[in-house]
Every structure is written in C-alpha cells, then in structure tokens.
DRENPA-3360 file (N, C-alpha, C; in nm, 2 decimals, always signed):
BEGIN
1 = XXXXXXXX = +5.95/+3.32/+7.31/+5.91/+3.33/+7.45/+5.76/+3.31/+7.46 ~ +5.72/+3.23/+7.55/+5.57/+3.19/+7.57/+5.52/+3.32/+7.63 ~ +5.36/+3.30/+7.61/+5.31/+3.43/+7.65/+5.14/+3.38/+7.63 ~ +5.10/+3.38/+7.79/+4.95/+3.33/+7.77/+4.87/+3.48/+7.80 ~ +4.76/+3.51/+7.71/+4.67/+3.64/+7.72/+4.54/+3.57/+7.77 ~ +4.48/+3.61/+7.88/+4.29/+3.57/+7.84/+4.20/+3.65/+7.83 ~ +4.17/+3.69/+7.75/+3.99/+3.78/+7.71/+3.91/+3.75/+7.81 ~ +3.86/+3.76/+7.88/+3.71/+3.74/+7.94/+3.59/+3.82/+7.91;
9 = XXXXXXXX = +3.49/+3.82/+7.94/+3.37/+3.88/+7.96/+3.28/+3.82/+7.96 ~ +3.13/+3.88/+7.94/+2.98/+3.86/+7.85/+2.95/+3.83/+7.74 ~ +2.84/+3.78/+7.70/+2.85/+3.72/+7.57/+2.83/+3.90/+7.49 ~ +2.87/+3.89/+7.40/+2.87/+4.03/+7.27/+2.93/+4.14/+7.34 ~ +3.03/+4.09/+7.43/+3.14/+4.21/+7.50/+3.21/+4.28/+7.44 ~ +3.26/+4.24/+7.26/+3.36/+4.24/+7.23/+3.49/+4.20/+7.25 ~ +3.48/+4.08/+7.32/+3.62/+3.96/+7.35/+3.66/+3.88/+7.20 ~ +3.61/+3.86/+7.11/+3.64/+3.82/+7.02/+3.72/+3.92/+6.92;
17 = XXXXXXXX = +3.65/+4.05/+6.88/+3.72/+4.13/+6.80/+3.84/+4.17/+6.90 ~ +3.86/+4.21/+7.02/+3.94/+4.26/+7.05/+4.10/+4.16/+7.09 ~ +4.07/+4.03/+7.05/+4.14/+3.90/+7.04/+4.17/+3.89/+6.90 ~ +4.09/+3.92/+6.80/+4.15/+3.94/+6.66/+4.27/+4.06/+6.62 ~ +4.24/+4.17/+6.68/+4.32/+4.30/+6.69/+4.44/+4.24/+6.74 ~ +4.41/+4.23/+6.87/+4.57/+4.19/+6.96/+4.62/+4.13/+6.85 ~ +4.57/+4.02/+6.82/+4.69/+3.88/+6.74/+4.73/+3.98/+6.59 ~ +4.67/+4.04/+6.58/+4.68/+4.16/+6.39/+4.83/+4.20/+6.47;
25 = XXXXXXXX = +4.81/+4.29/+6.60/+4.91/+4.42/+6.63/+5.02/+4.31/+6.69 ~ +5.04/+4.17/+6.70/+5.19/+4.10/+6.72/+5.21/+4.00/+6.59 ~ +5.16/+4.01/+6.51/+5.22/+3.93/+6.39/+5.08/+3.95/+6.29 ~ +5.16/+3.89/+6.15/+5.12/+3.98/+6.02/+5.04/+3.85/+5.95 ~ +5.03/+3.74/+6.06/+5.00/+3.61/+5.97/+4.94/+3.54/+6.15 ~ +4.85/+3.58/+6.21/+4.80/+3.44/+6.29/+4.74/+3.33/+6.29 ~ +4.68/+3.26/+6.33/+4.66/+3.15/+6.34/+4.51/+3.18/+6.47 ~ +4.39/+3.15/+6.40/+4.28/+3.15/+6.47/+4.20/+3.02/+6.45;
33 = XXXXXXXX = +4.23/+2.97/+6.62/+4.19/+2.85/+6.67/+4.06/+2.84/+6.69 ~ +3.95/+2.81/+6.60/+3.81/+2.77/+6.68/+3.76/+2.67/+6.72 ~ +3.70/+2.72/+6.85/+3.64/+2.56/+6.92/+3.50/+2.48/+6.85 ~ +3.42/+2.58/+6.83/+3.33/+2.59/+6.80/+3.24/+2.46/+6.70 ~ +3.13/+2.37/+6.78/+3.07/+2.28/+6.70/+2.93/+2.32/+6.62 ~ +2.91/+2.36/+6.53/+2.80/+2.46/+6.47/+2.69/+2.37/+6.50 ~ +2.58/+2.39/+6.60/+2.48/+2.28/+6.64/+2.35/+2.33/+6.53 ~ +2.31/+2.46/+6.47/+2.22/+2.48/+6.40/+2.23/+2.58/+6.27;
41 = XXXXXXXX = +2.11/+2.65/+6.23/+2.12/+2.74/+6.14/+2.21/+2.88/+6.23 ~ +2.15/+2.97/+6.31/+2.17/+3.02/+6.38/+2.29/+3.05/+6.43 ~ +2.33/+2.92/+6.46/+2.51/+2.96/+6.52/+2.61/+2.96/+6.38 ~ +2.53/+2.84/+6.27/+2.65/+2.87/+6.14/+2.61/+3.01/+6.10 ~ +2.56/+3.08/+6.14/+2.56/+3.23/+6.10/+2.66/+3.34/+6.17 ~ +2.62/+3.29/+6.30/+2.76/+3.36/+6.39/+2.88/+3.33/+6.37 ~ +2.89/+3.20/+6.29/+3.06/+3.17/+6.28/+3.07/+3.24/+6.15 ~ +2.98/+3.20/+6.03/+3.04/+3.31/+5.92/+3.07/+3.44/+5.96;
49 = XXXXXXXX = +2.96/+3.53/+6.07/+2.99/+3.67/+6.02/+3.15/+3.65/+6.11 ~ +3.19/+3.59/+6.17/+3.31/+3.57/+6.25/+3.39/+3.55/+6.16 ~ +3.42/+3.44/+6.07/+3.49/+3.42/+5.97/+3.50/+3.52/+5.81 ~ +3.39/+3.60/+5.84/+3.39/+3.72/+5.70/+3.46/+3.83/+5.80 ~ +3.49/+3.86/+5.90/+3.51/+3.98/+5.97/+3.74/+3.92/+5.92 ~ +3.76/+3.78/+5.96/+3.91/+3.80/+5.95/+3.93/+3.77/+5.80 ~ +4.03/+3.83/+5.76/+4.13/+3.88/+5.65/+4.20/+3.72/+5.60 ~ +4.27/+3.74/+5.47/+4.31/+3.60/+5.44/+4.45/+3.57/+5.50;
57 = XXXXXXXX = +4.48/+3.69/+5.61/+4.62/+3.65/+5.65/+4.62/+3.60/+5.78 ~ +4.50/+3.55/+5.79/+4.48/+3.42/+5.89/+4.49/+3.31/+5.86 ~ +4.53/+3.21/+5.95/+4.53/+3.08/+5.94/+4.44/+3.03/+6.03 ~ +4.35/+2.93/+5.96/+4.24/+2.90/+6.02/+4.23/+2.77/+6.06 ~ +4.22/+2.73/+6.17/+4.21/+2.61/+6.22/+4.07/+2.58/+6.32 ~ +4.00/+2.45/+6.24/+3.90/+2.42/+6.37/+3.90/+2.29/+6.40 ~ +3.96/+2.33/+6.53/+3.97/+2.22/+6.67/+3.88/+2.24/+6.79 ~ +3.74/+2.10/+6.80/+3.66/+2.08/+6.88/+3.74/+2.02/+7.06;
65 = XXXXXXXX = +3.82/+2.01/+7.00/+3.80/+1.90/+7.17/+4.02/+1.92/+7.17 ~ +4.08/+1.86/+7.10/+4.20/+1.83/+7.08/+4.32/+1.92/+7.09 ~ +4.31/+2.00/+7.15/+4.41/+2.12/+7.08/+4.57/+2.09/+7.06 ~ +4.58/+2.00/+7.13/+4.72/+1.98/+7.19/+4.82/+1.90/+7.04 ~ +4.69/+1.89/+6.97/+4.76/+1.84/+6.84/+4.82/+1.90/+6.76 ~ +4.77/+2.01/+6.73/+4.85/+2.09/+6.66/+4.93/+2.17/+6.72 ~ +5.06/+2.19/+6.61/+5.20/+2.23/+6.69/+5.19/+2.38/+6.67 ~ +5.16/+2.47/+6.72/+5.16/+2.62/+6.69/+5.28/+2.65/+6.76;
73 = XXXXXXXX = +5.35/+2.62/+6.73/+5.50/+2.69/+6.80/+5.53/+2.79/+6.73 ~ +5.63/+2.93/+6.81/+5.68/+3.05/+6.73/+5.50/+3.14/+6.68 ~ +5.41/+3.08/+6.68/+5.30/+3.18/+6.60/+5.22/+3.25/+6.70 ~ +5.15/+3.32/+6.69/+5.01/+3.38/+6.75/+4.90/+3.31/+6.74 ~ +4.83/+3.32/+6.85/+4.72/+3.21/+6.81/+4.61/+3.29/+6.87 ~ +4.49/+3.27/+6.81/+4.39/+3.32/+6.91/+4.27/+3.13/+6.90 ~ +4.24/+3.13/+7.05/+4.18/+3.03/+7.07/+4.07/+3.09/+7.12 ~ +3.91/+3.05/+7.04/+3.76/+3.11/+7.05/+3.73/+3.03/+7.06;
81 = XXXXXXXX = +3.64/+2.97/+7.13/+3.70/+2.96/+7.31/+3.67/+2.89/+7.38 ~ +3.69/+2.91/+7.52/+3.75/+2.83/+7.62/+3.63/+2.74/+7.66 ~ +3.48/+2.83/+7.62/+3.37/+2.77/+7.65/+3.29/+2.72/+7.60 ~ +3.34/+2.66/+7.49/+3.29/+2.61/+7.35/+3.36/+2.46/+7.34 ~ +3.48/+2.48/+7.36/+3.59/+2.41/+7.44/+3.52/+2.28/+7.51 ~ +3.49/+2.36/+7.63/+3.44/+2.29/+7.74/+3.33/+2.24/+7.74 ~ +3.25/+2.28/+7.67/+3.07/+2.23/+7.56/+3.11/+2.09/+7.53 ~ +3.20/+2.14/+7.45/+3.26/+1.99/+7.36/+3.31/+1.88/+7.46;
89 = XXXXXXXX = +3.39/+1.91/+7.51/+3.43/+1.83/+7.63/+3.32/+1.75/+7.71 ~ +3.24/+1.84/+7.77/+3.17/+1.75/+7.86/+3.05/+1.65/+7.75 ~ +3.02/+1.72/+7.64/+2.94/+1.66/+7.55/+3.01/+1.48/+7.53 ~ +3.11/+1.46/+7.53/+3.14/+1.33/+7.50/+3.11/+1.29/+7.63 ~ +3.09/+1.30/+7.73/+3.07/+1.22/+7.87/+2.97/+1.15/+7.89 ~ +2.93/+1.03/+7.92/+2.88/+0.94/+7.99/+2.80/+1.01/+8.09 ~ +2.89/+1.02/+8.21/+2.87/+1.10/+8.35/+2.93/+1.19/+8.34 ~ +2.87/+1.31/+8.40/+2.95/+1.43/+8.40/+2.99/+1.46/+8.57;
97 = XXXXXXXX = +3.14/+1.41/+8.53/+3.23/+1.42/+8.74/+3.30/+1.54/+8.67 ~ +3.27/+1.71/+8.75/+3.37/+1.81/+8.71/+3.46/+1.77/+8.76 ~ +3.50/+1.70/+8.87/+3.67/+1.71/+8.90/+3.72/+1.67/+8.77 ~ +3.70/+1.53/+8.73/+3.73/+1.48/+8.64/+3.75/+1.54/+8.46 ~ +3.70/+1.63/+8.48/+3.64/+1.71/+8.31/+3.78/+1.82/+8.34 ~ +3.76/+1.89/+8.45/+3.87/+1.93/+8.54/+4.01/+1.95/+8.43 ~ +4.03/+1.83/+8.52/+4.17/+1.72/+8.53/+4.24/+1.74/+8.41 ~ +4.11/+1.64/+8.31/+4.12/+1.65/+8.16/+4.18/+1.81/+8.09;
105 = XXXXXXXX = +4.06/+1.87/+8.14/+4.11/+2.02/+8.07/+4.19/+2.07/+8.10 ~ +4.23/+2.06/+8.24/+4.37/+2.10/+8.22/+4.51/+2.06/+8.17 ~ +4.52/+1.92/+8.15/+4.63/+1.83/+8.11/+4.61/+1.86/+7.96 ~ +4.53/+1.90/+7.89/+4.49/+1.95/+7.75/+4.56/+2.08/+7.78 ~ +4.53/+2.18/+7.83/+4.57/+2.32/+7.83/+4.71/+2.32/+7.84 ~ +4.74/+2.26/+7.97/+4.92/+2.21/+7.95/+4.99/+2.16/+7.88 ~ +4.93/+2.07/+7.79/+5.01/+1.98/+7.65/+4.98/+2.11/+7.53 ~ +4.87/+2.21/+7.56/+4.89/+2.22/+7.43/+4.96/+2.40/+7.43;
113 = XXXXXXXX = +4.96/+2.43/+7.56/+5.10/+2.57/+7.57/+5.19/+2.52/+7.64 ~ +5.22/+2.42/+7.60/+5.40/+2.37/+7.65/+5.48/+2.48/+7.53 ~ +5.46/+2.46/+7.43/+5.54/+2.49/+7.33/+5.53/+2.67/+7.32 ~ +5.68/+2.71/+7.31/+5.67/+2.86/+7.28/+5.59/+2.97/+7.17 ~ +5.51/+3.00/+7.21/+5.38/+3.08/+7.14/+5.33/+3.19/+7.20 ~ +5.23/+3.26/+7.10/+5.14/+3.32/+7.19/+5.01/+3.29/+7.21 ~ +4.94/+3.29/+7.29/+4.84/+3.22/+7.30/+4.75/+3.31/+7.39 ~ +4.66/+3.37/+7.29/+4.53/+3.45/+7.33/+4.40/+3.40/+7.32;
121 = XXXXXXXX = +4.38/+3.33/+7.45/+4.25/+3.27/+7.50/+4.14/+3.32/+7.53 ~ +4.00/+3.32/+7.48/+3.87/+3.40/+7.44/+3.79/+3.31/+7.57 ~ +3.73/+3.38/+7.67/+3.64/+3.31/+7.72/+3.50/+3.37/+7.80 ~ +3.42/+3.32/+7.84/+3.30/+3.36/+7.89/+3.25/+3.41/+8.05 ~ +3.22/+3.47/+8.09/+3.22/+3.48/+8.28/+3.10/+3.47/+8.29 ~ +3.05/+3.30/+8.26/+2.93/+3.30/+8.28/+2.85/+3.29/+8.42 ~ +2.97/+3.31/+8.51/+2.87/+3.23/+8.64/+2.83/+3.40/+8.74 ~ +2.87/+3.46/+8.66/+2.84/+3.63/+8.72/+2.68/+3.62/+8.76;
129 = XXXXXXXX = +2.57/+3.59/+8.73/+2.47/+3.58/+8.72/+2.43/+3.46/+8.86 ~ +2.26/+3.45/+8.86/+2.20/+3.35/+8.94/+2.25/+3.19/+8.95 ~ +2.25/+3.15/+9.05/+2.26/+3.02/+9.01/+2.17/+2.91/+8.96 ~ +2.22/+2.87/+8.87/+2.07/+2.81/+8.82/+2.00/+2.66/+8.92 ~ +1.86/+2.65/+8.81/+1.82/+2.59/+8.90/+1.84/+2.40/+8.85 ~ +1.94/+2.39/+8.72/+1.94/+2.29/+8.63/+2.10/+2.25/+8.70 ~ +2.13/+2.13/+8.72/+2.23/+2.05/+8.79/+2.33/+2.07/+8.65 ~ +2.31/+2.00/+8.57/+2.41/+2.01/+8.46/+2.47/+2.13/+8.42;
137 = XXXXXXXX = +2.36/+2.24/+8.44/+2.43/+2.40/+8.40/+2.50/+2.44/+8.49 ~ +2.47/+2.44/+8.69/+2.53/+2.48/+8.78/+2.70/+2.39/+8.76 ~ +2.72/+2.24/+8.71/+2.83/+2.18/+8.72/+2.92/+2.22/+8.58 ~ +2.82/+2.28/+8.49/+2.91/+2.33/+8.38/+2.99/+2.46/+8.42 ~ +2.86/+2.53/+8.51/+2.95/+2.65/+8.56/+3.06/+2.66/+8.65 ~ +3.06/+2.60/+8.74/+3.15/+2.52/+8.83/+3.30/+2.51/+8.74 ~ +3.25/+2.39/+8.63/+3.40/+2.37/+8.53/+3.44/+2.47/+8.46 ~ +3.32/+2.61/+8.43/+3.37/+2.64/+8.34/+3.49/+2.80/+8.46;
145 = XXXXXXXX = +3.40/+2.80/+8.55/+3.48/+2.89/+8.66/+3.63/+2.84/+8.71 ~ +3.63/+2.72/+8.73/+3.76/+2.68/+8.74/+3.84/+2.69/+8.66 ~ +3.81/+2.67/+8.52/+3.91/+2.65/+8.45/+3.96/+2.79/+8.40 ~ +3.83/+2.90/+8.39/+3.88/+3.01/+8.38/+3.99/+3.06/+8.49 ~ +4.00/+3.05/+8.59/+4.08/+3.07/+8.68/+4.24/+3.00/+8.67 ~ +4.23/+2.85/+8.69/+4.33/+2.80/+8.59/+4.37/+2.85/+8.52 ~ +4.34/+2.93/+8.35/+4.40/+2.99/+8.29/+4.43/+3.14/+8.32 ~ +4.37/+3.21/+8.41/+4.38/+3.33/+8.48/+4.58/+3.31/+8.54;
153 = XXXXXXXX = +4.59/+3.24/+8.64/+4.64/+3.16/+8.66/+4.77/+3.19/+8.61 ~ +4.76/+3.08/+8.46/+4.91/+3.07/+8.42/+4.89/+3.22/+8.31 ~ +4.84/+3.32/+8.29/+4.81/+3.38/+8.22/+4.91/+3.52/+8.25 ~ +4.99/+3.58/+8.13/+5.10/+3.72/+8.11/+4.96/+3.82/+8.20 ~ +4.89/+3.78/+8.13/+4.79/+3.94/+8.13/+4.64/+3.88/+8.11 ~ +4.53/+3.94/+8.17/+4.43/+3.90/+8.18/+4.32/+4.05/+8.14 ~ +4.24/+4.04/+8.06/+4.19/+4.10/+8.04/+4.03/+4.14/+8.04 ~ +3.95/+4.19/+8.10/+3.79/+4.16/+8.11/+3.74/+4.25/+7.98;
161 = XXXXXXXX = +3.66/+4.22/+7.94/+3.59/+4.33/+7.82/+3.46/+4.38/+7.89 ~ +3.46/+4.50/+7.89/+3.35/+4.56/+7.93/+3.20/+4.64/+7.83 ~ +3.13/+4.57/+7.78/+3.09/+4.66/+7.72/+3.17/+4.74/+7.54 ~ +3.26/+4.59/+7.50/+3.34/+4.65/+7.45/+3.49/+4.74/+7.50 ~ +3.51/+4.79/+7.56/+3.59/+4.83/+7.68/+3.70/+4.75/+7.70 ~ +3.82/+4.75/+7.67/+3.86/+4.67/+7.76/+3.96/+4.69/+7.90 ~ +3.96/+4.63/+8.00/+4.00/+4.64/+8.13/+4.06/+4.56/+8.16 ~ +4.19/+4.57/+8.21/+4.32/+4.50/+8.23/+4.26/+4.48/+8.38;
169 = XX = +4.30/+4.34/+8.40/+4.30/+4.28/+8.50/+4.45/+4.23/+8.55 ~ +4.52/+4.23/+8.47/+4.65/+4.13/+8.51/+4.77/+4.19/+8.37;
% end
C-alpha cells in the first residue's frame, strides 16, 4: 500500500534524522534517496557526516534531477530533498518560467510515487521568512512553496520539525 510522509521545517531542524528513524522503525533495509549536487568543500562535508550517521543497512541511491527512474516499489524510501531537488531542476534552465518548472516537478513526483511504496519526503519551509529582494530567489521560493504544498497535498501525514521536535500536521 502507498504511503506518502513529508518532513518539513528549517534548515538543522532535525528533518533529516528524524526521516532516517521513521524509515529504520518500518523496514530493516531502506533505501535513502539523495538529491543532493555537492557544489564545494563545505557541502561534501555535510553529505559525509550524513552518510557516516546511516548504517550499512541502507540502500543508497543518488538521484539529482530523475527520480522516476528508479523503481522503488514495495521499499521505504527516504528522499533528501525536495529542495535540492528543485536546485537541480531549475539549474538546467535556460529561463526560469515557475509555472513551467511547476508542471515538470510535479509530472516527476507523479511518475515517480505511482508505484506502491513508502515514500518519506525531506523538505525545507523556506519562504517563512522576508521576501527577498533577488528575483530568482523570490521565483525559487514561489516553486519551492508550491510544490511543498503539492506534496502536502497528496501526503498520509505531514510533519513540521520544530527545533528538533516533531509536530504532526496531518
């Protein structure tokens, strides 16, 4: 039976560890999806201490842009994340039209939880804050608000991380 979760919060909310736990406490072997394109020193450090924190009874998969390709049927998945995801995404664009990046992301999101799974989605609430004063960041926010909602949306259970905390929204 399908079953979509989403994490939300702040950056160092604890949305990631508490996305690693969940997928431990429904199966003994998941499957952790990263979005993540390591742009410097800095960030390959945040992905190690991320990849030294999970156990070898992970399956590790890293998918920038594609997800829909791999078949995770029947498994647990944790996908880190939605905003990293969406990095990648608009990063191949020409012109950046959110409807259009939109569209895309969601016809991705739909091809790739068609299939029976679980699928615990990690993402960011970045637009809590001012609006900025940079066009490209206000339209990233924009895409990246919608799509969180979108997956709010088709989502079993929605969860905010507070502080570590976490707070059931759905």
């Amino acid at each position: 039976m399908k079953k979509i979760i989403l994490i939300t919060g702040g950056q160092r909310s604890g949305k990631s560890t508490k996305a690693e736990e969940l997928a431990l406490s429904l199966s003994s072997n998941p499957v952790y999806l990263a979005t993540a394109h390591v742009w410097d020193d800095e960030f390959r450090l945040r992905v190690q201490k991320h990849q030294e924190r999970r156990g070898p009874e992970w399956t590790n998969i890293e998918e920038e842009i594609q997800l829909s390709k791999h078949d995770l049927s029947g498994r647990v998945v944790v996908i880190d994340c939605v905003t990293l995801w969406l990095t990648n995404l608009i990063s191949t664009q020409q012109e950046i039209v959110v409807d259009d990046l939109l569209a895309k992301a969601k016809a991705e999101f739909n091809a790739f939880t068609a299939p029976d799974a679980t699928y615990i989605f990690v993402t960011n609430e970045i637009g809590s804050g001012g609006t900025s004063t940079n066009s490209l960041q206000r339209r990233f926010t924009d895409l990246q608000g919608w799509m969180n909602q979108y997956i709010a949306q088709a989502a079993n259970e929605v969860i905010l991380m507070v502080s570590g905390i976490p707070v059931k929204i759905k």
